[in-house]
C-alpha positions, 0 to 999 in steps of 0.5 A: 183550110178553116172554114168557120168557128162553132163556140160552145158554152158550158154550164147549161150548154155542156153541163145540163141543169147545173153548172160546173161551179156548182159541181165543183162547189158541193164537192169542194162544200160551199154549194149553197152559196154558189147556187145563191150567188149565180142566181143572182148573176143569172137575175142580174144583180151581181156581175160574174165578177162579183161571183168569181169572187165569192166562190174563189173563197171555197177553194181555199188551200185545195190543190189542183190535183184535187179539183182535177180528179172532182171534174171527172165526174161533171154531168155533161149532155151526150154527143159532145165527142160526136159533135166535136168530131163532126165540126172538124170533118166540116172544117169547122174549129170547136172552141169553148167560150166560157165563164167556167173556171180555167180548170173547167175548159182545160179539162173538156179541151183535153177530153173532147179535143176543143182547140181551146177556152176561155174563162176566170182564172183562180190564184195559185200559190205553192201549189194551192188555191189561196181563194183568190181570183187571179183573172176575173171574166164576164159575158163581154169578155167572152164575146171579146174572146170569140171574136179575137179568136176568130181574127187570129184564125182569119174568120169572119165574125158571120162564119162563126156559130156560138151555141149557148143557154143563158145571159152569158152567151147574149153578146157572143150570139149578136157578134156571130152568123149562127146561133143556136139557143141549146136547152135555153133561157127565154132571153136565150132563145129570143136572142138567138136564130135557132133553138134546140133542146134534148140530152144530146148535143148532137141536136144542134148539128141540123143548124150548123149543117144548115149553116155550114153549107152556105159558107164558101 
């Protein structure tokens, strides 16, 4: 029986000091731009929208077999297959809510054994990226996607977690019972009801042990 939902955000989260599109952007050479563009986002003057589309352009004609084998080497923080594993012991469905690229949560969901994730999804024609945005995804929308995710699993919003860094993450962490600011922003941190910080993720479970013994 499901006793509760723990979200997990990527970039900054999962990816430390990066972000999986700036990864993704200097092996596929248009980090610069990138790094520009979700400056802006994280600044608030351009919508996560406006910037699926400026780095959708950078992936002109690559395939998905290519980005495929460039997520093989994402930095990521340690303990993510022990703190995945320690949510399914309690119970507990790990879940990314994400604004990475769909390729970017497909790939951790089959690495690490998420159930699933969300996040902008990229035009495909004859096998290659045109450098267009077939889905675009926003911080609501990833709040949206917890929630409707946790009704369908019949949990209630207060026994789900959301572990998360940045601006991204703040309607999720006001949406669910727990959440934990992981190597966070100021704004991340004063949004959420406990912090962390470290290489590992391993260092948000005395939180969700915390948490999880009061669910019923």
């Amino acid at each position: 029986m499901v006793r509760g939902v723990v979200f997990f955000d990527v970039d900054g989260t999962l990816v430390p000091g990066t972000s999986s599109g700036q990864h993704l952007a200097g092996l596929l050479g248009h980090a610069e731009v990138v790094r520009e563009a979700e400056d802006s986002y994280a600044s608030g003057t351009l919508t996560n929208d406006e910037v699926c589309v400026i780095d959708a352009r950078g992936w002109a004609q690559r395939t998905p077999g290519e980005v495929r084998g460039f997520l093989a080497s994402l930095p990521l923080v340690d303990g993510i297959t022990e703190t995945v594993a320690w949510c399914r012991e309690h119970r507990l469905v790990p879940i990314l809510a994400t604004l990475a690229w769909e390729p970017v949560g497909a790939h951790l969901c089959d690495r690490f054994g998420f159930d699933r994730s969300c996040g902008p999804r990229l035009e495909v024609v004859g096998g290659r990226y045109t450098g267009g945005v077939a889905a675009t995804f926003d911080e609501s929308g990833k709040r949206d996607f917890a929630l409707a995710v946790a009704a369908e699993l019949g949990v209630a919003p207060e026994r789900c977690a959301a572990i998360g860094d940045s601006r991204s993450d703040l309607p999720l962490f006001a949406s669910v019972g727990l959440a934990v600011a992981f190597n966070a922003t100021e704004a991340a941190r004063a949004a959420a009801h406990a912090a962390a910080a470290g290489p590992d993720l391993r260092a948000v479970l005395p939180h969700l042990d915390a948490w999880q013994r009061l669910l019923r």
